[in-house]
C-alpha positions as CSV (number, residue, x, y, z in Angstrom):
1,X,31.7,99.7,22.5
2,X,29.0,97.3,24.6
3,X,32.5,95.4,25.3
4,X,34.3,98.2,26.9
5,X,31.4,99.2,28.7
6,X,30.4,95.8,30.1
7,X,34.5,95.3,31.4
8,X,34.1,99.2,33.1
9,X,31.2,98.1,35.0
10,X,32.7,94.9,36.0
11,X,35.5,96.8,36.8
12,X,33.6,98.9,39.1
13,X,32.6,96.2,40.9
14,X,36.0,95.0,41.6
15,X,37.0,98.0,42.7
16,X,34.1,98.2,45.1
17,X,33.9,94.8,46.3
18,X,38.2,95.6,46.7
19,X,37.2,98.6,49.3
20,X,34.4,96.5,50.7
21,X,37.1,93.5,51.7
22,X,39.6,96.6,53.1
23,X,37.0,97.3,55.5
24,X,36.1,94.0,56.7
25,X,37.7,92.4,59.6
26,X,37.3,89.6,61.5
27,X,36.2,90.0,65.2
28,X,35.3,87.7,68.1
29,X,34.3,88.4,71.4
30,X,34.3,86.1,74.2
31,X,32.1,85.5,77.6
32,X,33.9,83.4,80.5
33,X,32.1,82.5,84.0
34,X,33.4,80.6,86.7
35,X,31.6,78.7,89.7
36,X,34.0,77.5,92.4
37,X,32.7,74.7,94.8
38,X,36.0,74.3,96.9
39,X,39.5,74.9,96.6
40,X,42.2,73.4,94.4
41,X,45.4,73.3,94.1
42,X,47.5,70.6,91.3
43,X,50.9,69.1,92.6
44,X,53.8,68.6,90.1
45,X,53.4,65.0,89.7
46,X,49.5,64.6,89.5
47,X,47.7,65.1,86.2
48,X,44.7,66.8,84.5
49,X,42.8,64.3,81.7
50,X,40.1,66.3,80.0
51,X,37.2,64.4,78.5
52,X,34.3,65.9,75.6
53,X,30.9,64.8,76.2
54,X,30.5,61.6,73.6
55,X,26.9,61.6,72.7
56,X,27.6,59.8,69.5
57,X,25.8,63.0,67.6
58,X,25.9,65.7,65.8
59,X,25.9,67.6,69.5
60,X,28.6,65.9,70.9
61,X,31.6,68.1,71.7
62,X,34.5,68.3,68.9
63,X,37.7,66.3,69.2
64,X,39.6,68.9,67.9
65,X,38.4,71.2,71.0
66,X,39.4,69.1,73.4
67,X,42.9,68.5,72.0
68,X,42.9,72.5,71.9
69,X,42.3,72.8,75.4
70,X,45.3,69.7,76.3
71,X,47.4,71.5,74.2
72,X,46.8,75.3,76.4
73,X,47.2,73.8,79.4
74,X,50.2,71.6,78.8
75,X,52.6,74.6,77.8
76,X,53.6,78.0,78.7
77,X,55.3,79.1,81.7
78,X,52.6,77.2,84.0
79,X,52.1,73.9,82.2
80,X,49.5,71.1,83.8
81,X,50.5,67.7,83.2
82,X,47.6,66.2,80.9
83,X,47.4,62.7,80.7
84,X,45.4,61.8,77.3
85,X,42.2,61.0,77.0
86,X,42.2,57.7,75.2
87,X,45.0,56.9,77.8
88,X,42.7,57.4,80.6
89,X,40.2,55.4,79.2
90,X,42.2,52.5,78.6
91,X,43.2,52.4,82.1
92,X,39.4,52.6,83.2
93,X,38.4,49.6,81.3
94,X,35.9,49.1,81.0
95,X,33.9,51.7,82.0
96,X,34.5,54.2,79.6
97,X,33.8,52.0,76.2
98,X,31.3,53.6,74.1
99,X,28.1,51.4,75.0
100,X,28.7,52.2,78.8
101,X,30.5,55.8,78.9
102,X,29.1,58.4,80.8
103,X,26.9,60.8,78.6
104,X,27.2,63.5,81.2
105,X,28.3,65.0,84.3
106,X,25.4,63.4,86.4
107,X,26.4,60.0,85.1
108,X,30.2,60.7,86.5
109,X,29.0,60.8,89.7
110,X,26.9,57.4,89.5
111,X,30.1,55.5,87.8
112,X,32.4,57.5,90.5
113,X,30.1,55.4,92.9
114,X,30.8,52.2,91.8
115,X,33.1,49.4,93.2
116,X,36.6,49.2,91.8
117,X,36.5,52.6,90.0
118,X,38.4,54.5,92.9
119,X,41.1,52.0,92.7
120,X,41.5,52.2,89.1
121,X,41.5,55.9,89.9
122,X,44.2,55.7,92.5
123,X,46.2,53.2,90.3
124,X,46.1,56.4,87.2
125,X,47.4,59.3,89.6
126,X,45.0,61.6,88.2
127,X,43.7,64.2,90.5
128,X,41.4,66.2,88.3
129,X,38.7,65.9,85.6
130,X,37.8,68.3,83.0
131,X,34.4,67.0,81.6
132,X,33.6,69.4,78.6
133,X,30.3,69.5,76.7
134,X,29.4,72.6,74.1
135,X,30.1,73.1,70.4
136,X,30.4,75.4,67.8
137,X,26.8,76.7,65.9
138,X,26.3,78.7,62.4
139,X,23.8,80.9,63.4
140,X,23.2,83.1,60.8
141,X,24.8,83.6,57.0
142,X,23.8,85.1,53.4
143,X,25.3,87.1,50.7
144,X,26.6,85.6,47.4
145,X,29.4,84.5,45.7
146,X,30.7,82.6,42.9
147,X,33.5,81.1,41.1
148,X,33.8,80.8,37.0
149,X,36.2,78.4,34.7
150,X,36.7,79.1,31.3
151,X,39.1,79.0,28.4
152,X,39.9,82.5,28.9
153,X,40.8,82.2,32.6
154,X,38.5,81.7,35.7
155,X,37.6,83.6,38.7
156,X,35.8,84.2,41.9
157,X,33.2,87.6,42.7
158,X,30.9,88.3,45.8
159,X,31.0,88.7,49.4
160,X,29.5,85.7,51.6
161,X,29.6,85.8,55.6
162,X,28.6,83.5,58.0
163,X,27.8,84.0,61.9
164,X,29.0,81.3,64.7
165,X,28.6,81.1,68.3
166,X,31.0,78.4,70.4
167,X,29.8,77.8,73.7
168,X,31.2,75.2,76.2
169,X,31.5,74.5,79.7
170,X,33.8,72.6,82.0
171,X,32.9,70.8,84.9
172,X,36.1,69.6,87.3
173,X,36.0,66.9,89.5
174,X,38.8,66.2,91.8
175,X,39.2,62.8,91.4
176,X,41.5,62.4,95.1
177,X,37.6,63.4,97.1
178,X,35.0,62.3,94.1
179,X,33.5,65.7,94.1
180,X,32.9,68.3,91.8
181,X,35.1,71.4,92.3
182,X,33.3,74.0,90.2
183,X,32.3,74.8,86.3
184,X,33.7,77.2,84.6
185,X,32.1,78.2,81.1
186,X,33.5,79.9,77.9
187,X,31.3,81.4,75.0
188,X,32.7,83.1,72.0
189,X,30.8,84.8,69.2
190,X,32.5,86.3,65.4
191,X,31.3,86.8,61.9
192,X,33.7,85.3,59.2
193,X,33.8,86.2,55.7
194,X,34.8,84.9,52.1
195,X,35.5,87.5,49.4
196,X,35.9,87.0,45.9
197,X,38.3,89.6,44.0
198,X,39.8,86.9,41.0
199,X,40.5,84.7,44.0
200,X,38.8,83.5,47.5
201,X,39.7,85.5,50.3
202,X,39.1,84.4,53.5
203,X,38.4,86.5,56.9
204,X,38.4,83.9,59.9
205,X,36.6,84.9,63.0
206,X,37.4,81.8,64.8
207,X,35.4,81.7,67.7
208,X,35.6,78.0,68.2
209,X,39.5,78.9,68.9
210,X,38.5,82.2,71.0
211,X,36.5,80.1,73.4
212,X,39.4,77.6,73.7
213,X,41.9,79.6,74.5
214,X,39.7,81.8,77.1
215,X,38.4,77.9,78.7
216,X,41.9,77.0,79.0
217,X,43.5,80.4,80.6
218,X,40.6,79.8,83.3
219,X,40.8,76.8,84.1
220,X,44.2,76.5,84.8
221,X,44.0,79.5,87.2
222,X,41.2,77.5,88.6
223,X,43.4,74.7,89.4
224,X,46.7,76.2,90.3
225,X,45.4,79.0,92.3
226,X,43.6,78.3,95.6
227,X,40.9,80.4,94.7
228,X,41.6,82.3,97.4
């Protein structure tokens, strides 16, 4: 009798942790600002490289955001040429190896400055620079959940969430006048969750991948409208 009773209640609490899940959805939303300095305008044979901030920390802007926003830009029916990044720096040598890299966008314009790196510039044909600094933060999380092995079988039970916020910005430079065009900046917020019903299920918010997508929409607009 205890038996029967103890698989009802846990019963029960499949059934409401099932209706709990049913309800939950992912959802991210997303800020974007833009501050134009001049105009711009990208010609079919000049190129776009786009560089994250290398800080060599945990703060330094993800890899796997940068090649999100190479990949936006270089497709759909108004594709940028991108040249890649560790292309770019290879034809900079040696100015962009880790000991002497710039660590920020005030430290472009003082290796912009120095002799030869115009030429090497030129020599590249790239006209513009995305330098991107930001990342992706947990900001908040709790609930509970666990997962069980035993001879009998094995399963997972409870409800965990976790908060993130992505925020990063973009400066462009155009390269051709060694000037800074504008910023344009992209923050994205969404609550994920992990339910256990017998197995994990996960709700993705993504907002890492909102902010990308939102960067990338706006800052090819930037460069292939005149702002105008």
């Amino acid at each position: 009798m205890m038996k029967k009773l103890g698989m009802v209640k846990k019963l029960g609490k499949i059934i409401i942790l099932l209706g709990l899940v049913v309800g939950l959805s992912a959802c991210v939303s997303a800020r974007i600002e833009e501050s134009r300095k001049s105009t711009t305008e990208i010609a079919i044979d000049e190129t776009l490289v786009i560089l994250g901030r290398a800080s060599y920390n945990d703060r330094e802007t993800e890899e796997s955001f940068t090649e999100c926003l190479a990949d936006a830009l270089g497709n759909g029916p108004t594709p940028i040429n991108i040249i890649p990044e560790n292309q770019f720096k290879d034809q900079m040598y040696p100015w962009f190896e880790p000991r002497t890299a710039p660590s920020s966008s005030d430290d472009l314009a003082k290796l912009f400055a120095q002799p030869g790196v115009q030429d090497k510039i030129n020599n590249s044909n790239v006209r513009y620079l995305a330098w991107i600094k930001g990342d992706t933060v947990t900001i908040d999380k709790g609930g509970s959940f666990s997962c069980t092995v035993s001879t009998f079988g094995g399963g997972c039970f409870g409800l965990t969430y976790w908060e993130q916020d992505a925020s990063y910005e973009a400066s462009i430079w155009d390269l051709k006048n060694m000037t800074t065009a504008g910023k344009i900046s992209a923050e994205a917020n969404g609550t994920s969750y992990l339910a256990g019903v017998i197995i994990p299920i996960p709700i993705l918010a993504r907002p890492g991948n909102a902010a990308c997508k939102a960067l990338a929409a706006q800052l090819k607009g930037f460069l292939i409208s005149d702002g105008g």
